[in-house]
C-alpha positions as CSV (number, residue, x, y, z in Angstrom):
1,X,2.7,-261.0,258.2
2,X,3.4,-257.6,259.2
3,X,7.1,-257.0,260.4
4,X,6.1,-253.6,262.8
5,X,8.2,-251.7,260.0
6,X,5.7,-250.1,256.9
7,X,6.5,-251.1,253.4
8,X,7.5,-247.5,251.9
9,X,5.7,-246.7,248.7
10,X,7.0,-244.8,245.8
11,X,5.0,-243.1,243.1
12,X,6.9,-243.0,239.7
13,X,5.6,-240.7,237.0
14,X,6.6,-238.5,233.8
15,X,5.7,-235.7,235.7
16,X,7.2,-234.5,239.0
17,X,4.0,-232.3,239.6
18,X,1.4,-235.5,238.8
19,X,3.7,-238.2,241.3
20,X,3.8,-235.1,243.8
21,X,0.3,-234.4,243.6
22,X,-1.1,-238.6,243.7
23,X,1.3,-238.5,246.6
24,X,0.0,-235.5,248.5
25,X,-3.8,-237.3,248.1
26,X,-3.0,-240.5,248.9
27,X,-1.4,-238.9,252.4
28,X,-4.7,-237.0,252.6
29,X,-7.2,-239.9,251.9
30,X,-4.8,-242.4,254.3
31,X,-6.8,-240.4,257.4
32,X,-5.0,-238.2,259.9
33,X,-2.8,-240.4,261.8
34,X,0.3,-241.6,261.2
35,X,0.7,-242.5,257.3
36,X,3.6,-245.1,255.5
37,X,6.7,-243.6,254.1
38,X,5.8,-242.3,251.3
39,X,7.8,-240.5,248.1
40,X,7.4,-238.7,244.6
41,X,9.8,-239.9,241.9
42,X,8.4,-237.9,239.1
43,X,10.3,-236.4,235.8
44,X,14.2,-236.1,235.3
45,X,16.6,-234.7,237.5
46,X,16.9,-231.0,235.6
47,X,12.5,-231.3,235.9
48,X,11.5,-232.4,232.4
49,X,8.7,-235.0,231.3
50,X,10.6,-238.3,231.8
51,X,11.7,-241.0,234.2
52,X,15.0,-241.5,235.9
53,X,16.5,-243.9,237.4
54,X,18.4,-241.8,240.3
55,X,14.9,-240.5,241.3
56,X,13.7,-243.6,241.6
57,X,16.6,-245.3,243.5
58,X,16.9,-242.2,245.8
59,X,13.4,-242.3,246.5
60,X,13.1,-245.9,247.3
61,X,16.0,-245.3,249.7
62,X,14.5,-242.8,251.4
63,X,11.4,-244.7,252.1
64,X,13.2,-248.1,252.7
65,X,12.1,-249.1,256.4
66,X,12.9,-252.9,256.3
67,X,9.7,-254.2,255.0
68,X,9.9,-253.8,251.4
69,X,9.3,-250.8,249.3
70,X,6.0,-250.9,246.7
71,X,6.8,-248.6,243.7
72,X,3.9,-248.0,241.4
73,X,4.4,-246.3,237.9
74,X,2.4,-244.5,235.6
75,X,3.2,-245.4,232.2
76,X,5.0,-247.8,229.7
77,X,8.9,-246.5,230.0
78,X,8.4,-246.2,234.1
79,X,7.7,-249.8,233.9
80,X,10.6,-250.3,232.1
81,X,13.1,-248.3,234.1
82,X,11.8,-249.5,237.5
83,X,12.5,-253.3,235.6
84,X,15.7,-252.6,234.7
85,X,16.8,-251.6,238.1
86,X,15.0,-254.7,239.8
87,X,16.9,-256.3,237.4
88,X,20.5,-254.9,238.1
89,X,19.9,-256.0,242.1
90,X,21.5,-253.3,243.8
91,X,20.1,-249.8,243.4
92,X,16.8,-250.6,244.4
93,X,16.5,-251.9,248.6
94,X,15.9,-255.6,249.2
95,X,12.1,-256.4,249.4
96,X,11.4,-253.5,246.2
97,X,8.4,-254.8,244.1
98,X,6.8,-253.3,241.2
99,X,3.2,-253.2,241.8
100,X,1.0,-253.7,238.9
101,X,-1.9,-251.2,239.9
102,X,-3.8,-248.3,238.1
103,X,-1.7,-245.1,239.2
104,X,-4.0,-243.0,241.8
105,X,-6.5,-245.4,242.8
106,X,-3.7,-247.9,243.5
107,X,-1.0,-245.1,244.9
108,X,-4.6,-244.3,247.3
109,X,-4.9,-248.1,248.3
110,X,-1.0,-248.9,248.7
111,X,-0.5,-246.4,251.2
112,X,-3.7,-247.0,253.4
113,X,-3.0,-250.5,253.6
114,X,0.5,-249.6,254.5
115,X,0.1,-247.2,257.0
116,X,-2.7,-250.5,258.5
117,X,0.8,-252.1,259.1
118,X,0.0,-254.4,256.7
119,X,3.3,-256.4,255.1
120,X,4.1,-256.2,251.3
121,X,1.8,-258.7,249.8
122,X,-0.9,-257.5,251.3
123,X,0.2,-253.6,250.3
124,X,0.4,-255.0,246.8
125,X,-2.6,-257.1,246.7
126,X,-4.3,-254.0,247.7
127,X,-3.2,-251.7,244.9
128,X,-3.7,-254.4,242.3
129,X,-7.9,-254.9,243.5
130,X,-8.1,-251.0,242.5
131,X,-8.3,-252.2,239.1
132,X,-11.5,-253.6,240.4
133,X,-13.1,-250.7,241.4
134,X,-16.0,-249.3,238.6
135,X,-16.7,-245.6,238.4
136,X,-20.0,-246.7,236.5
């Protein structure tokens, strides 16, 4: 059940440039109205390959509209670090989910769904079908 507020939707990489970039086409594939909060939490804080957990709490903040937050994550150590701050309880906004979805197709399908005003489970429901979609 939507709540009128969009679930925010983080994109959690290595790479500052690659969560940027999935960020900047899933804003351009979510059609030219009005799109979900949206944020990049990509790389360490000096720019390096890596994730970091101030990045990632910052960015969930900042997206944080009273419907829950959807962070998807690229690889094995951003799965990790987004755990271990779900699992500390207070650095990440009440209603923050990790999203089991492939990284682009899922960032693509997160946000459209979102910016639908669709609530959390059906934000993260959507993500998780991308890794239904066949390219073959």
């Amino acid at each position: 059940m939507s709540t009128g507020k969009p679930v925010g939707v983080v994109l959690v990489s290595h790479s500052r440039a690659v969560a940027e970039a999935v960020a900047e086409l899933a804003v351009g594939l979510a059609g030219g109205g009005t799109t979900a909060p949206v944020a990049a939490a990509g790389g360490t804080p000096d720019g390096g390959l890596g994730t970091s957990s101030e990045l990632i709490a910052a960015a969930a903040a900042e997206v944080d509209r009273g419907a829950g937050v959807a962070l998807l994550v690229d690889l094995g150590s951003a799965v990790l670090t987004v755990k271990s701050l779900l699992a500390e309880g207070d650095e990440l906004p009440d209603g923050a989910r990790l999203v089991d979805a492939p990284f682009v197709e899922g960032a693509v399908a997160a946000l459209v769904t979102a910016s639908a005003g669709a609530d959390l489970d059906a934000v993260e429901a959507a993500a998780s079908e991308a890794y239904d979609y066949r390219k073959v």
